[in-house]
C-alpha positions as a Markdown table, in Angstrom:
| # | Residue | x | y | z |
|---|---|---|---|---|
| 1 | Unk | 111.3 | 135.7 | 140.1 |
| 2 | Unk | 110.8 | 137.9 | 136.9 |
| 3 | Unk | 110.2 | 135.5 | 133.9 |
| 4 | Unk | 113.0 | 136.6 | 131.5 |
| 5 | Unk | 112.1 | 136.4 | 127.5 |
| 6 | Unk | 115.3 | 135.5 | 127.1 |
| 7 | Unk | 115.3 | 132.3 | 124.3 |
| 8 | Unk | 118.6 | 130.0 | 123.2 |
| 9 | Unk | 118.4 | 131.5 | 120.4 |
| 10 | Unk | 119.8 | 135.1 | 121.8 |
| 11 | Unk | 122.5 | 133.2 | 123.2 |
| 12 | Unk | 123.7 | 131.7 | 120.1 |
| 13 | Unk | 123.5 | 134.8 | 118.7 |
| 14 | Unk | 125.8 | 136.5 | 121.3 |
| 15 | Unk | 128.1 | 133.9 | 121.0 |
| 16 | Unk | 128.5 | 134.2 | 117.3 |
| 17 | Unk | 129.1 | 137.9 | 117.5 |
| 18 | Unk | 132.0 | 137.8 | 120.2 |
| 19 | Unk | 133.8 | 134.7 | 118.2 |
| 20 | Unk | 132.9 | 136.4 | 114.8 |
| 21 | Unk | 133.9 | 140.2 | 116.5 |
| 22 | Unk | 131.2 | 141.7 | 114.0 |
| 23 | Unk | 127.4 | 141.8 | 114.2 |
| 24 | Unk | 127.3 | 141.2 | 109.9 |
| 25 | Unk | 130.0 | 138.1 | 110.1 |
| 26 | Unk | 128.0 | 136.3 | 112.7 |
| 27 | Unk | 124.7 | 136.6 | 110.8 |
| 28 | Unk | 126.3 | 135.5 | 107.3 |
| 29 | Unk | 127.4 | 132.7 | 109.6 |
| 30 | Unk | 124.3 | 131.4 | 110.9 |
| 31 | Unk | 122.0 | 132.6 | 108.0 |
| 32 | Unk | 120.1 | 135.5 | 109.4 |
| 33 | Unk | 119.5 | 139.2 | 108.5 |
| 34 | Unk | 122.0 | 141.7 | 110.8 |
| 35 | Unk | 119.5 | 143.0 | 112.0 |
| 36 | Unk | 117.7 | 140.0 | 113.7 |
| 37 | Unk | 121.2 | 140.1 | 115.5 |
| 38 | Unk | 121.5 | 143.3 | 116.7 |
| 39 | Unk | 117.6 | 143.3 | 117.5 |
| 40 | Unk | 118.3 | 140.0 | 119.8 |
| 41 | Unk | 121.5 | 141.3 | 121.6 |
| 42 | Unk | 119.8 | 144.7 | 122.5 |
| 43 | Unk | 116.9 | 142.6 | 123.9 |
| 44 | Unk | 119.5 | 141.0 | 126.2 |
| 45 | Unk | 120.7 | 144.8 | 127.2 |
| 46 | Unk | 118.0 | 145.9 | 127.9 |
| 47 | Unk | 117.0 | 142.9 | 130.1 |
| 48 | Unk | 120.4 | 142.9 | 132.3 |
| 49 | Unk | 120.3 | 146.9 | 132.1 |
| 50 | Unk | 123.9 | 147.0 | 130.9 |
| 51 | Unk | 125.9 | 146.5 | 127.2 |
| 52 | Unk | 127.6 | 143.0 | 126.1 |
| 53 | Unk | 129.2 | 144.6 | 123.4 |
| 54 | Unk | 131.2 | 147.8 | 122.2 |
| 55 | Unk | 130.4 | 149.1 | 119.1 |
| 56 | Unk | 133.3 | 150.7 | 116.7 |
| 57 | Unk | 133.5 | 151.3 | 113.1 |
| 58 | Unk | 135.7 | 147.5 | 113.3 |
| 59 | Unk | 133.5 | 145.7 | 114.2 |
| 60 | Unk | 132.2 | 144.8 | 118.3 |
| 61 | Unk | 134.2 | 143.6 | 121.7 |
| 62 | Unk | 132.8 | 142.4 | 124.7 |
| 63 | Unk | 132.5 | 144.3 | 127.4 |
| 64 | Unk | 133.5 | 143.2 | 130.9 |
| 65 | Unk | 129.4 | 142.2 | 131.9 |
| 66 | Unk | 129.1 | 140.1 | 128.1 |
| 67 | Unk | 132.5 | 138.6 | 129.2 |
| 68 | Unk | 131.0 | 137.5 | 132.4 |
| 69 | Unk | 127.9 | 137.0 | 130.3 |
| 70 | Unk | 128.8 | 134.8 | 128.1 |
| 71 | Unk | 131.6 | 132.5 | 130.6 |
| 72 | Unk | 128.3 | 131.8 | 132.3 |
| 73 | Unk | 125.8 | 130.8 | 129.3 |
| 74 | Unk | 128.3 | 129.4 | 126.6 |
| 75 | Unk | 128.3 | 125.3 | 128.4 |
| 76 | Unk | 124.5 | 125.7 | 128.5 |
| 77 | Unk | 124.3 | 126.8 | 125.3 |
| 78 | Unk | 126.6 | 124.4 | 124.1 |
| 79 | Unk | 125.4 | 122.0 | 126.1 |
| 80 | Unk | 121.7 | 122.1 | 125.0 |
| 81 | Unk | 123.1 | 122.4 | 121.3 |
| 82 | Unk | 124.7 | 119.2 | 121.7 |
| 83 | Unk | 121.5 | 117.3 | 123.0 |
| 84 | Unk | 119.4 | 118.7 | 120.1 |
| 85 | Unk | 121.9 | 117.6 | 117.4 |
| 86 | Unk | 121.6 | 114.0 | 119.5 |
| 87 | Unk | 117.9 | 113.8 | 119.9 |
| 88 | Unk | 117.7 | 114.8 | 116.1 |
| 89 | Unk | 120.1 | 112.3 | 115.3 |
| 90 | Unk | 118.4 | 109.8 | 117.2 |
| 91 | Unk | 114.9 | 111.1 | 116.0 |
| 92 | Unk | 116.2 | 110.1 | 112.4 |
| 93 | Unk | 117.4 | 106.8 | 113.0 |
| 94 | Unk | 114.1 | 105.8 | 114.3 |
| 95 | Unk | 112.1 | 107.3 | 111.7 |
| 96 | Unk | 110.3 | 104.7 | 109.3 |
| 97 | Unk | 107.6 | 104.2 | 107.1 |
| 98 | Unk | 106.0 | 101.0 | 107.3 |
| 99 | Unk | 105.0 | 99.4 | 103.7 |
| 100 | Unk | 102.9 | 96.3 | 103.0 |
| 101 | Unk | 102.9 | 95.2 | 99.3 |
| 102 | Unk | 101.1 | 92.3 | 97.6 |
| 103 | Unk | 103.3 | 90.5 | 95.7 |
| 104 | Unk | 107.4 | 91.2 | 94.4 |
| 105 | Unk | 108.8 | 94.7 | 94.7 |
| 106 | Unk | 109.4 | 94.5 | 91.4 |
| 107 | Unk | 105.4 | 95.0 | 90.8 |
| 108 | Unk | 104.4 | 97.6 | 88.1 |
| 109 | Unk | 107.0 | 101.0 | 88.9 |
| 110 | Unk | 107.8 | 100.3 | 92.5 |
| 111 | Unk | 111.3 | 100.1 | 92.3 |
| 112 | Unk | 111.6 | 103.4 | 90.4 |
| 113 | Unk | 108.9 | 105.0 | 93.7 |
| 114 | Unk | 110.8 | 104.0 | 96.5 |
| 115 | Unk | 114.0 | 104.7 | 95.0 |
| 116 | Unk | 113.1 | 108.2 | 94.6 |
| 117 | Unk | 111.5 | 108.0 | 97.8 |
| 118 | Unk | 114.8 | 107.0 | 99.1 |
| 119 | Unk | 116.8 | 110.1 | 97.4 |
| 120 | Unk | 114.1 | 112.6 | 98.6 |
| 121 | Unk | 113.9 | 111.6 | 102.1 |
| 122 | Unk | 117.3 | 110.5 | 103.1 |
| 123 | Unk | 116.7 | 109.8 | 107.3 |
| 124 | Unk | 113.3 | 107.9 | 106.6 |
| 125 | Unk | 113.9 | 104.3 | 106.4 |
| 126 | Unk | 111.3 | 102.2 | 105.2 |
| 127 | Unk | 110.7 | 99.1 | 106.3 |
| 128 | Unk | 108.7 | 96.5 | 104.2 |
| 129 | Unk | 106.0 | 93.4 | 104.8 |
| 130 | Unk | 104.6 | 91.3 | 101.7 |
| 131 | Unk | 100.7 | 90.0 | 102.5 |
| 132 | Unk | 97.3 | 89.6 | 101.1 |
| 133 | Unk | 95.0 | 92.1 | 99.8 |
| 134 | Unk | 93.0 | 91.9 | 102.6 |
| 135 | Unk | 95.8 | 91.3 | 105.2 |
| 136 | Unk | 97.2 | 94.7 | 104.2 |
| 137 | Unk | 93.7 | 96.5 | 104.2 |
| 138 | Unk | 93.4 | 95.0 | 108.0 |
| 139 | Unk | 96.7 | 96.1 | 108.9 |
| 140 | Unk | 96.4 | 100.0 | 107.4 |
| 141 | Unk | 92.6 | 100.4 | 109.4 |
| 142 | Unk | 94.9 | 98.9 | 113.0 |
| 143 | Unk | 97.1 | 101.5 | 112.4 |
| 144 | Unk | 100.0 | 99.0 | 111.8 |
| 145 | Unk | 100.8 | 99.3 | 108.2 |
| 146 | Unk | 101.5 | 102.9 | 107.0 |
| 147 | Unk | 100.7 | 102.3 | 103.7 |
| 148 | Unk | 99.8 | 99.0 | 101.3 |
| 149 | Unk | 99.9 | 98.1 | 97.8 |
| 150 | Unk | 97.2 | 95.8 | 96.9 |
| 151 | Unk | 95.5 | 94.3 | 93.9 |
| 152 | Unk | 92.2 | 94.3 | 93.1 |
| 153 | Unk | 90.8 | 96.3 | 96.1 |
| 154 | Unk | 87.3 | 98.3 | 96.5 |
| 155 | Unk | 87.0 | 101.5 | 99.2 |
| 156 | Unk | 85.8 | 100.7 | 102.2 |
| 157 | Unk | 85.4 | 102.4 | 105.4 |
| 158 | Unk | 88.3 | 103.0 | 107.6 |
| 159 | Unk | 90.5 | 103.8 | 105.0 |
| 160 | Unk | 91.3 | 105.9 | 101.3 |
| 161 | Unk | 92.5 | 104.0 | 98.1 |
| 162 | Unk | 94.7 | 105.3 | 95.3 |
| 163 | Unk | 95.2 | 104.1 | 92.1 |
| 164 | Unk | 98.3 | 103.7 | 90.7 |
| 165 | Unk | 98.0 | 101.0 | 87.2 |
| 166 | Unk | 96.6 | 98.6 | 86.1 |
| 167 | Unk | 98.0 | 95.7 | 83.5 |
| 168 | Unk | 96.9 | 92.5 | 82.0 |
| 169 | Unk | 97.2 | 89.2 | 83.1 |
| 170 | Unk | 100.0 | 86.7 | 81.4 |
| 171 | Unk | 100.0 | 83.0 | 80.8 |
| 172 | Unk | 103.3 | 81.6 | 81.2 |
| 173 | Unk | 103.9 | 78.5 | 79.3 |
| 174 | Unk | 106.5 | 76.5 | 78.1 |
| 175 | Unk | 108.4 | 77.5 | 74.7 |
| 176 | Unk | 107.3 | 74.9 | 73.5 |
| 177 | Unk | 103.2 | 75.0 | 74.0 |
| 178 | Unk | 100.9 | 74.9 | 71.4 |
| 179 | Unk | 99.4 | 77.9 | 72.6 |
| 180 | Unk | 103.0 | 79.8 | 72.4 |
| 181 | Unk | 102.3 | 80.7 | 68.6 |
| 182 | Unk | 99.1 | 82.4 | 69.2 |
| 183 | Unk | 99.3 | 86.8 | 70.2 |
| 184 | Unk | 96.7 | 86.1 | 72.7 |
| 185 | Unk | 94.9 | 83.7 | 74.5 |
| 186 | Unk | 90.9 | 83.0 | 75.4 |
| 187 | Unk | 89.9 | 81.6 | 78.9 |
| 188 | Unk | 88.2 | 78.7 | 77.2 |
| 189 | Unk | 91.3 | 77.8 | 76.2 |
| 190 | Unk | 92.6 | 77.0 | 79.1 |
| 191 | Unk | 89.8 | 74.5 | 80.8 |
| 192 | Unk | 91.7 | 71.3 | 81.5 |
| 193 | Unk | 95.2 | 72.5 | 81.7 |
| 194 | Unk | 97.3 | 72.2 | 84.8 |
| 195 | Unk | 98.1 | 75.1 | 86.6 |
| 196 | Unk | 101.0 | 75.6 | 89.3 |
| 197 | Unk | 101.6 | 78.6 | 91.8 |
| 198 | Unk | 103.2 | 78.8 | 94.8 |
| 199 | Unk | 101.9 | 78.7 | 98.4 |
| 200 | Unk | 102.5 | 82.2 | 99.0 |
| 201 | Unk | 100.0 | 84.9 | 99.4 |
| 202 | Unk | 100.4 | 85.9 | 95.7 |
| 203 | Unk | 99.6 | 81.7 | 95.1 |
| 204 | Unk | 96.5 | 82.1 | 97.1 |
| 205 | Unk | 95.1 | 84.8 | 95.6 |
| 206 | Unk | 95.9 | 83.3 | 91.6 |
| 207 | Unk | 94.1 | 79.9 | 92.8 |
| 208 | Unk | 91.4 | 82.1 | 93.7 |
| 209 | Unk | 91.4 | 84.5 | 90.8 |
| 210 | Unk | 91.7 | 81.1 | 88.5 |
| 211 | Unk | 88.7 | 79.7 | 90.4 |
| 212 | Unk | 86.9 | 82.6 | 89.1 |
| 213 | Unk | 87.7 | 83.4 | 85.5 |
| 214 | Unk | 87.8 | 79.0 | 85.0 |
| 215 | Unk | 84.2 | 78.5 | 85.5 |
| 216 | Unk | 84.6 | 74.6 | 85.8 |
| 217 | Unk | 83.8 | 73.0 | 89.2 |
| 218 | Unk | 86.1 | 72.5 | 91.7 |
| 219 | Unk | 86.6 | 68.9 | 90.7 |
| 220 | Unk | 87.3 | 70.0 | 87.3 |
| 221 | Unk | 90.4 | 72.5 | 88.7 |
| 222 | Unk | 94.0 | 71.1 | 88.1 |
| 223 | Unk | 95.5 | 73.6 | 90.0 |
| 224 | Unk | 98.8 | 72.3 | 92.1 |
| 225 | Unk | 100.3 | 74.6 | 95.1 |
| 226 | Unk | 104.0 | 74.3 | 95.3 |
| 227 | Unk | 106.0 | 75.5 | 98.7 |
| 228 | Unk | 108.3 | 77.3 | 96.3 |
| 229 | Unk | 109.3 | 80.7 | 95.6 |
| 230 | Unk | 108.4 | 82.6 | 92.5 |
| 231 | Unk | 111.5 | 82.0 | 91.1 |
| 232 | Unk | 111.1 | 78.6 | 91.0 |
| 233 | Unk | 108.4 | 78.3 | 89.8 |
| 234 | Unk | 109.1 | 79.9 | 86.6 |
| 235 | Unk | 111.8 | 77.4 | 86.0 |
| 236 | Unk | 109.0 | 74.3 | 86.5 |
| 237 | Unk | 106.9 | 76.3 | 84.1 |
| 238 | Unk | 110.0 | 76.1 | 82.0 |
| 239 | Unk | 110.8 | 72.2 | 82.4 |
| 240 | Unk | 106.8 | 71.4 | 81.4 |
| 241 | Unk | 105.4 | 70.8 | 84.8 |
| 242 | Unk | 102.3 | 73.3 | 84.0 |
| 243 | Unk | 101.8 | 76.5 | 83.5 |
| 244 | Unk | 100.7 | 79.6 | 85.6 |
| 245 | Unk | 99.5 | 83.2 | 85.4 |
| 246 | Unk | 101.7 | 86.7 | 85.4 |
| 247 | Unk | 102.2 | 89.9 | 85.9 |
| 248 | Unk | 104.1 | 92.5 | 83.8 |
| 249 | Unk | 107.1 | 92.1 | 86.3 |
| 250 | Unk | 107.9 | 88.7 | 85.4 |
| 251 | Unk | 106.9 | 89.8 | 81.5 |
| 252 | Unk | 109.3 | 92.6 | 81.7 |
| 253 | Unk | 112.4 | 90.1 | 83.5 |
| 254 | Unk | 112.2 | 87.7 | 80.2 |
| 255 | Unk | 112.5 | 84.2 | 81.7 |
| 256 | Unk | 114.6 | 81.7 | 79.1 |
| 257 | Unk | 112.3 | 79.2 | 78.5 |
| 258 | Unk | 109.2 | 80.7 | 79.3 |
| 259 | Unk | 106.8 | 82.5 | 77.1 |
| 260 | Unk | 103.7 | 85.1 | 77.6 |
| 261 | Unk | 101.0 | 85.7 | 76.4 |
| 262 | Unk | 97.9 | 88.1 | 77.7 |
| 263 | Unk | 94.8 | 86.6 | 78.2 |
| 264 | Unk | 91.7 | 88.0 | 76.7 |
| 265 | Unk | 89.6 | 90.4 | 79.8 |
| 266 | Unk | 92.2 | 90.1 | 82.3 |
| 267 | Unk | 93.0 | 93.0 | 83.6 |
| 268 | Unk | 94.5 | 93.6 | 87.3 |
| 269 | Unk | 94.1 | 97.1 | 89.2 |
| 270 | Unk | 96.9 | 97.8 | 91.7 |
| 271 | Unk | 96.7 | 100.8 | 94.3 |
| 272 | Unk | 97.9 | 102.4 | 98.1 |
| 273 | Unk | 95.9 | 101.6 | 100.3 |
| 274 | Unk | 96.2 | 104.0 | 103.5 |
| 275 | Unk | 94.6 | 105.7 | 106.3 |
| 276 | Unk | 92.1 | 108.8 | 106.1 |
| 277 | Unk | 92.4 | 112.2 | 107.2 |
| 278 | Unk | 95.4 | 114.3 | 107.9 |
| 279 | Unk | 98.8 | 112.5 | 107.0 |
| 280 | Unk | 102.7 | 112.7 | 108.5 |
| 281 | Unk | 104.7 | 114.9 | 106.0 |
| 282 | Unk | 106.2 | 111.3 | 105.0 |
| 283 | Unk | 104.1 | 109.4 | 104.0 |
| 284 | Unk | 102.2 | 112.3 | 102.3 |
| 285 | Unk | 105.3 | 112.6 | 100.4 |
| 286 | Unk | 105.2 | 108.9 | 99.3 |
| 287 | Unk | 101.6 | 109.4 | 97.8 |
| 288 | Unk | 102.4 | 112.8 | 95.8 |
| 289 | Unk | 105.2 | 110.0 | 94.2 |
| 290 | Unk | 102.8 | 107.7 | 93.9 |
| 291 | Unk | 100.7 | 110.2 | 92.2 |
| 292 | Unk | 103.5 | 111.2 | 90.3 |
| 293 | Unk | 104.4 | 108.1 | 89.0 |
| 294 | Unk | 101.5 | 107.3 | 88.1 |
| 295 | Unk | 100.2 | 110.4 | 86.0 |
| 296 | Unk | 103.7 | 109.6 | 83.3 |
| 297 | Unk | 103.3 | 109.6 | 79.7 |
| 298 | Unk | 101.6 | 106.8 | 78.3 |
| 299 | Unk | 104.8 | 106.1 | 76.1 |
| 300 | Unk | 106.6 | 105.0 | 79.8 |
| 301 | Unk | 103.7 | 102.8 | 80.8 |
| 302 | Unk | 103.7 | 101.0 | 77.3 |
| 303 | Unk | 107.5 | 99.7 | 77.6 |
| 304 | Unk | 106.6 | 99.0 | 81.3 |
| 305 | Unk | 103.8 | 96.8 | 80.2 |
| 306 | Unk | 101.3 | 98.8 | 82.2 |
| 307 | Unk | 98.6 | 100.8 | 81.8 |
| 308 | Unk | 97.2 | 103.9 | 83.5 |
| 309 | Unk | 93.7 | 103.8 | 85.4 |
| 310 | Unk | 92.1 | 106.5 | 83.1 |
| 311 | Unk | 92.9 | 104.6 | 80.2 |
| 312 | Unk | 91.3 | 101.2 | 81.2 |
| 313 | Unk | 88.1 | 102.1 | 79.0 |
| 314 | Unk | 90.5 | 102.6 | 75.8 |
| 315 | Unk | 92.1 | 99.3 | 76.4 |
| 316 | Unk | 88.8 | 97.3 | 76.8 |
| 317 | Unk | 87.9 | 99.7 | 73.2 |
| 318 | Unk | 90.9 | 97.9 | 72.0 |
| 319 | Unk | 90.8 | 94.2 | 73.0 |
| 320 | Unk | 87.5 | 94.0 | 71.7 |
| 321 | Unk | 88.8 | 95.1 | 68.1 |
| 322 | Unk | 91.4 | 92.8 | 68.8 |
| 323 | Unk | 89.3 | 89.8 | 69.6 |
| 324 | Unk | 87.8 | 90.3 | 66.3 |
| 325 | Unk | 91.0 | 90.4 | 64.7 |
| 326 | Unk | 93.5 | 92.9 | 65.5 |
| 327 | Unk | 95.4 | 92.5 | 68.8 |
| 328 | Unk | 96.1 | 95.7 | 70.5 |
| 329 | Unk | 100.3 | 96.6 | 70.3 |
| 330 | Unk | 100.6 | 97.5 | 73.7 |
| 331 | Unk | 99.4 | 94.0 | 74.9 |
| 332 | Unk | 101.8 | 92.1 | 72.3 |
């Protein structure tokens, strides 16, 4: 048989001009130019060798053949209409991004990026993990996390990083702590003290991190791990039973009973982690907000408590002058 170049599409147009009785109605209808319709139509003509339609200064009838016509391909049409809208339907449902994120959602402007995220891209649902730094790296390179926000994280291979902020480090003590009355406070000053955190991945990596900045030997560490959740642990905090490190987040939620104060040089970088190469429209999307997001006015990161990544040697600038004297605003 012939192969016909007939496509749905000249269907759907017949069947708009015969319920519409006008060639013009039935392209305002559907969103087309008149003369896609009458270009269509006529290639349907010319195919079957007779006319569908009757032209008069009115408007257009079918003829007896687009009668026939059209009794014949309207339940196909209809009918393959029907499973389109479905599979779309269905299509949209299913459609997820799949988001790994070290530490609270609540993290640096998160809540404000996948709210908008949520607005722009209505039938995406996204679907969220919370694991270590290098958990999440692990899980982009399988191919099982779309996209993860991690602290502290270097490029590798397998993989692309962007930045997104960065913002200091918090002590969180009780109101009553000695240290509470000074703007900022030294590493030094903290040798000997007992620190709590929980046994989550975000506990892990601050027993790590204190490890580090400490410098005292391992028997010298008071550093208790609590199965609790971060919640909780701001309210020990609170009660005297230690004190811990923050972020901004927990800064920003001012805890009764609780106060902050930045620590001298401690700075932590946050970015997305995500695969390399060409990207679904999606998640594409969700790294121009990133992006976005990230590029504000400096005024917005201040009140957030952050700071952007191209400013980081600026800060450092400033906590020096501070340490010999003058405590930068923005940290306060």
């Amino acid at each position: 048989m012939p192969r016909s170049k007939i496509e749905l599409r000249h269907v759907r147009y017949i069947i708009a001009a015969a319920e519409r009785g006008s060639f013009r109605r039935a392209a305002q209808d559907l969103g087309v130019e008149q003369s896609a319709i009458s270009r269509r139509i006529r290639d349907v003509e010319d195919e079957i060798g007779a006319q569908l339609f009757r032209r008069h200064p009115a408007g257009v009838d079918l003829t007896d053949i687009g009668r026939q016509f059209l009794h014949q391909a309207s339940p196909g049409a209809h009918q393959i209409g029907s499973a389109l809208a479905r599979a779309r339907t269905g299509a949209a449902k299913g459609r997820y991004l799949t988001v790994g994120v070290f530490g609270p959602l609540t993290m640096g402007f998160l809540p404000e990026l996948f709210g908008a995220f949520r607005c722009d891209r209505p039938g995406t649902r996204l679907r969220f993990s919370e694991a270590s730094t290098p958990d999440l790296i692990a899980a982009v390179r399988r191919g099982q996390l779309d996209i993860g926000v991690v602290a502290e994280a270097s490029p590798g291979q397998g993989y692309a990083i962007t930045h997104l902020w960065e913002e200091p480090v918090y002590l969180a003590m009780p109101e009553g702590d000695p240290l509470a009355d000074q703007k900022a406070i030294r590493w030094c000053e903290l040798r000997g003290r007992l620190f709590v955190v929980t046994d989550l991945v975000t506990g892990d990596f601050a027993k790590a991190y204190l490890e580090r900045q400490l410098q005292v030997p391992r028997n010298a560490l008071h550093v208790e791990q609590l199965s609790v959740t971060r919640e909780s642990l701001m309210q020990i905090v609170a009660h005297g039973g230690g004190v811990t490190i923050a972020g901004s987040a927990h800064v920003r939620s001012g805890l009764s009973g609780v106060t902050f104060r930045p620590i001298e040089d401690a700075m932590l970088r946050y970015g997305a982690v995500h695969s390399r190469g060409t990207l679904h429209r999606d998640l594409e999307h969700l790294l121009t907000l990133s992006k976005s997001f990230s590029e504000k006015d400096q005024a917005r990161f201040v009140r957030q408590r952050l700071i952007r990544h191209e400013l980081r040697r600026e800060v450092r600038a400033d906590r020096y002058r501070g340490a010999r004297g003058r405590t930068p605003d923005r940290l306060q």
